[in-house]
Steps between C-alpha positions, in 0.01 A plus 500: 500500500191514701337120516144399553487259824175330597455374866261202549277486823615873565214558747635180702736506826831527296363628184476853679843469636645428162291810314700674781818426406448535141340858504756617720830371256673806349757296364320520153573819284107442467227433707407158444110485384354261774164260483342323806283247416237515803157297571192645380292681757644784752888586510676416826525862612856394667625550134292832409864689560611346188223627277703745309784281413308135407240421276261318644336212289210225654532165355464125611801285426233226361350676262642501160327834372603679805853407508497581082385815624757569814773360234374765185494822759808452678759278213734453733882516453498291923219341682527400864278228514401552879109395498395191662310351749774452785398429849523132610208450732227583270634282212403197683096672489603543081753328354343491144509878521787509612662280222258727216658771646867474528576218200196620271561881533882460439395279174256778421724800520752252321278460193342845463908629490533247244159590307615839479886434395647674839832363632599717817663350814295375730558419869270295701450446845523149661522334807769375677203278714547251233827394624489116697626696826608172616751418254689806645728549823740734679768331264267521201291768446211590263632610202366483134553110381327409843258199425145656481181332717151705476351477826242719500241622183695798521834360406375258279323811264845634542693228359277466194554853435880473504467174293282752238776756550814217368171404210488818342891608544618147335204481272415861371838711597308732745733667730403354836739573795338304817535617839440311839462687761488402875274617725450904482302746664459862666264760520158566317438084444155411611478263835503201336936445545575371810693821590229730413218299697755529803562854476103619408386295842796659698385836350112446590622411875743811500173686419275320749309391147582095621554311853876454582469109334688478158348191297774298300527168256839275539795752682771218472554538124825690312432736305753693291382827435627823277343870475300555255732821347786275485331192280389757246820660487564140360245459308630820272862402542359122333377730250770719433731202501366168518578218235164387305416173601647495837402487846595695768487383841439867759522512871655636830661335792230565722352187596285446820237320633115675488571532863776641512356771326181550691695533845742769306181693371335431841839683680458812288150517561367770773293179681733294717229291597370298186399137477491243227210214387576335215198447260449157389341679149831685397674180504645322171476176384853532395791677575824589487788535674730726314910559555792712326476551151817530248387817247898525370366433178257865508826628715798445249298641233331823629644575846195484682460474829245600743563875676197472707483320861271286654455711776435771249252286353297433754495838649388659143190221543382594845525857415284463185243304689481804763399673303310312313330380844424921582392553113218216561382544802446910395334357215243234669 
């Protein structure tokens, strides 16, 4: 049977990746019918090659008639929550919004589903920054009953949402599976990822667009980071077979420090000679120190794992911000 999926904050950074993987399933007798909820205004052209297989629909998670709207259109037999505000640095400039955003849209979409007597399964995207990094080890790792410990505005909008999540599960039977994802990334996210910032100034100095000095925040921080195409791969496997009301913890192995990364994207640069400043501004008040994680859980129940490399992923970023880097400059 074909099924109705919606995808949340489809014109966002994974949103596009997922809408990838979903138009491009055959496994379905049917075509799936496929909704992305996107912000008002212009389309991110970076998604225009999916025009013939989503339905695009504008809406603000906020706002109860738009999300009555989004919800009539597209009745959805899946949703992928996805939309949020999710980059740490600028929720210390708006942590209300930030809170509105990511607690009050989930209770929004919650109650409009409810309003309209829809029940499909629902997956939605959390953060594994909640985790108290510091109450893990080499001999303990992250893993889902972790002690939580917001540090940033970020993580503590993310927290409330997973505490609305376990609300409207316990309290009105919706079928919430809850992910929490490590940090993932690849090509087409805008330069606001540490990777991405790295790899668009290394592309403006391959292109003579930048002097050879590469500006940076803290470089002695772990990160543990996944590609992109491999967290939504678990994102639909959650869906496909995920247990309502449980969380999911979803990472790789591939933990290093932020400068351990920069001198690897440095040495498959085409400029040798490039130095580093750090920026007092792209500092954080807070932050973490992140080591192994435990996903067994996500493991034993799906076989997931990730097929993609860290050396694959940061070659696929550098390459898209080549070209990015040419398309702009031919642009200006």
């Amino acid at each position: 049977m074909s099924k109705r999926i919606l995808v949340t904050g489809a014109d966002g950074f994974v949103g596009g990746f997922m809408l990838d993987l979903l138009a491009a399933d055959t496994a379905e007798p049917q075509p799936s019918e496929i909704f992305g909820m996107i912000h008002p205004g212009p389309r991110n052209r970076l998604l225009s090659h999916l025009d013939d297989r989503v339905r695009w629909i504008s809406g603000d998670m906020t706002c109860a008639a738009e999300m009555k709207h989004l919800l009539e259109v597209s009745r959805p037999d899946e949703i992928y929550h996805l939309a949020s505000l999710s980059t740490v640095g600028p929720s210390w400039q708006s942590p209300a919004e930030y809170m509105r955003v990511n607690a009050g849209g989930t209770i929004m979409l919650f109650e409009r589903l409810l309003a309209l007597d829809l029940a499909p399964r629902i997956v939605v995207t959390g953060s594994a920054d909640v985790y108290d990094a510091t109450a893990a080890s080499e001999d303990q790792p992250i893993c889902e009953s972790t002690p939580v410990r917001a540090v940033n505005p970020y993580s503590a909008s993310k927290l409330a949402q997973d505490a609305v999540c376990t609300t409207y599960h316990a309290g009105r039977d919706l079928q919430i599976i809850r992910i929490r994802a490590m940090n993932h990334d690849g090509p087409r996210r805008a330069a606001v990822g540490v990777l991405a910032e790295f790899a668009r100034q290394i592309a403006r100095i391959e292109a003579g667009l930048q002097s050879p000095v590469l500006s940076v925040g803290n470089l002695d921080v772990s990160r543990n980071f996944t590609h992109v195409a491999d967290i939504v791969r678990a994102y639909q496997l959650a869906m496909q077979r995920g247990e309502p009301g449980e969380m999911y913890l979803v990472a790789s192995d591939n933990v290093h420090t932020i400068r351990e990364c920069l001198d690897r994207l440095i040495a498959i640069s085409s400029c040798s000679e490039i130095q580093v400043e750090v920026d007092p501004a792209k500092l954080r008040p807070a932050d973490r120190r992140f080591t192994r994680c435990d996903c067994s859980k996500f493991h034993d129940l799906t076989g997931w794992s990730p097929q993609l490399s860290f050396d694959q992923l940061l070659h696929d970023i550098l390459e898209y911000w080549r070209d990015a880097v040419m398309t702009e400059n031919a642009e200006a």
